[in-house]
C-alpha positions as CSV (number, residue, x, y, z in Angstrom):
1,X,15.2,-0.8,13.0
2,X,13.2,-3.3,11.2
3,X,14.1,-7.0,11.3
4,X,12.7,-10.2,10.3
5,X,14.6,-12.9,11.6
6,X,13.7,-16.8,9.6
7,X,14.4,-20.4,11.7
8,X,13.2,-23.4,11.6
9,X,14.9,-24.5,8.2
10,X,17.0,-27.7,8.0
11,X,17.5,-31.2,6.0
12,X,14.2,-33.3,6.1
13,X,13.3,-36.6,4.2
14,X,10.6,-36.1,1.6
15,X,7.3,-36.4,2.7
16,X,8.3,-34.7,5.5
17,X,7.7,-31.4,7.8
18,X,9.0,-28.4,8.6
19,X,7.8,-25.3,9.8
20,X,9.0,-21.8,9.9
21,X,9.5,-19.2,12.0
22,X,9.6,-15.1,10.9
23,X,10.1,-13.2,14.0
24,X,9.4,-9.5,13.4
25,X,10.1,-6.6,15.3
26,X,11.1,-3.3,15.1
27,X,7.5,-1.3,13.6
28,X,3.8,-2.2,14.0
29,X,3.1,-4.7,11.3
30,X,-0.6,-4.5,11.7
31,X,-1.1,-2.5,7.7
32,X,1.4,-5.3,6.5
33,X,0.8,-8.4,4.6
34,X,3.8,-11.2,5.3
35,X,5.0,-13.3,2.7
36,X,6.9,-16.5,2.1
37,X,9.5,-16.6,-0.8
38,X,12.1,-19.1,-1.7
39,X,15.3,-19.0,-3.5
40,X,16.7,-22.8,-5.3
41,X,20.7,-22.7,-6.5
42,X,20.5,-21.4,-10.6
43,X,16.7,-20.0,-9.8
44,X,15.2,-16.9,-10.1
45,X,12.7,-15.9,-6.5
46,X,9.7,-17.3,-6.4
47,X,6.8,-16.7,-4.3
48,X,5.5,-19.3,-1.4
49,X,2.5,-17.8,0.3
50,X,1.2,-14.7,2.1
51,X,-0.8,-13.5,4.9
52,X,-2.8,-10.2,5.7
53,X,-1.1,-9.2,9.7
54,X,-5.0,-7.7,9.9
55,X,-7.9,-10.1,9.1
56,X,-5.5,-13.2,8.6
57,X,-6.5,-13.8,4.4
58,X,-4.3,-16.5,2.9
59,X,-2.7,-16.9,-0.2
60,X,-1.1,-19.6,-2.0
61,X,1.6,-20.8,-4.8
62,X,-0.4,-23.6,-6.3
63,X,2.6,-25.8,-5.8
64,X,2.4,-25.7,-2.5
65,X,-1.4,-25.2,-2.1
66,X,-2.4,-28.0,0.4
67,X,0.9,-28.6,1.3
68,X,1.9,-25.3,3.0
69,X,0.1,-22.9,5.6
70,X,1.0,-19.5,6.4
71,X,-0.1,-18.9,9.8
72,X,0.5,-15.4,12.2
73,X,0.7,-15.0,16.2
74,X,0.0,-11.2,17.1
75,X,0.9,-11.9,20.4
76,X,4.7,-12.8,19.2
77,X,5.0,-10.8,16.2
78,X,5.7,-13.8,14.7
79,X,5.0,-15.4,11.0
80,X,5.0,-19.1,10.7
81,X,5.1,-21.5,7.5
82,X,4.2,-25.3,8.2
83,X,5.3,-27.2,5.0
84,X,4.1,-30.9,5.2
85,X,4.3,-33.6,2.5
86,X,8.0,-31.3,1.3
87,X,9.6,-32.9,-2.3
88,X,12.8,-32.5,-3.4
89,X,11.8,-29.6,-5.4
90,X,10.8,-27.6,-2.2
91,X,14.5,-27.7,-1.4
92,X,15.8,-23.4,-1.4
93,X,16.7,-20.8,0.9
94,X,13.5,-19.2,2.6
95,X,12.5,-16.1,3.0
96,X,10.0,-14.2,5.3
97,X,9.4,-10.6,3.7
98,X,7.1,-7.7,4.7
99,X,5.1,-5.8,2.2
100,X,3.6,-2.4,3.3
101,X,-0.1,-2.8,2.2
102,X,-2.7,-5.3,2.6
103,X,-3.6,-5.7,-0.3
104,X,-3.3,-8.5,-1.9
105,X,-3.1,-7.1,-5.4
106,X,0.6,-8.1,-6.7
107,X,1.3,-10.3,-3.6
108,X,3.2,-12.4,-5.7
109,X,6.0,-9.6,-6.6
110,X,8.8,-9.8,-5.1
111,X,9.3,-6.2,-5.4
112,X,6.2,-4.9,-3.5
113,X,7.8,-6.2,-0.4
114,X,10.5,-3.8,1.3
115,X,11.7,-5.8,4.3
116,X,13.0,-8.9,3.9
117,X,14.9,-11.3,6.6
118,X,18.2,-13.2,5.9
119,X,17.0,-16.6,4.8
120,X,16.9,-20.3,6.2
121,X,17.7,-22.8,4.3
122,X,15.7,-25.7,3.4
123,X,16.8,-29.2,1.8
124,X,14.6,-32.2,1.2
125,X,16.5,-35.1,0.4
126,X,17.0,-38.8,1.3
């Protein structure tokens, strides 16, 4: 049984950090790319970022490009996001979500990805 399991989410001040964990288990992830999506009350999904599992290639919303990084440990099975520099308008529920193909052709689509964790939520406020 596949599960992706998000943590790391909590209340922050802006300008500061956070960083997420996706802890995956259950197949061999290695022909998977791993995104980031993230979910604000009233809004539709939107995508964050992505990762190849195999080779590592990056790929970013441009409102969080320099912001955010989308990292991977093989070792752990494990997807991370580091979010520095966080605005209000990063505040959402995250998700971590497994798309079977690594290509990065319609990374951006929610719909492409068919595993998806339960979500951590995220709030960036003063």
């Amino acid at each position: 049984q596949v599960q992706l399991v998000e943590s790391g989410g909590g209340l922050v001040q802006p300008g500061g950090s956070l960083r997420l964990s996706c802890a995956a288990s259950g197949r061999t992830f290695s022909g998977y790319t791993m995104g980031w999506f993230r979910q604000a009350p009233g809004k539709e999904r939107e995508f964050v970022a992505a990762i190849r599992w195999s080779g590592g290639d990056t790929y970013y919303a441009d409102s969080v490009k320099g912001r955010f990084t989308i990292s991977r440990d093989n070792a752990k099975n494990t997807v991370y996001l580091q979010m520095n520099t966080l605005k209000p308008e990063d505040t959402a529920v995250y998700y971590c979500a497994a798309k079977p193909s690594l290509s990065l052709v319609l990374v951006t689509m929610s719909r492409e990805y068919n595993y998806w964790g339960q979500g951590t939520q995220v709030t960036v406020s003063s």
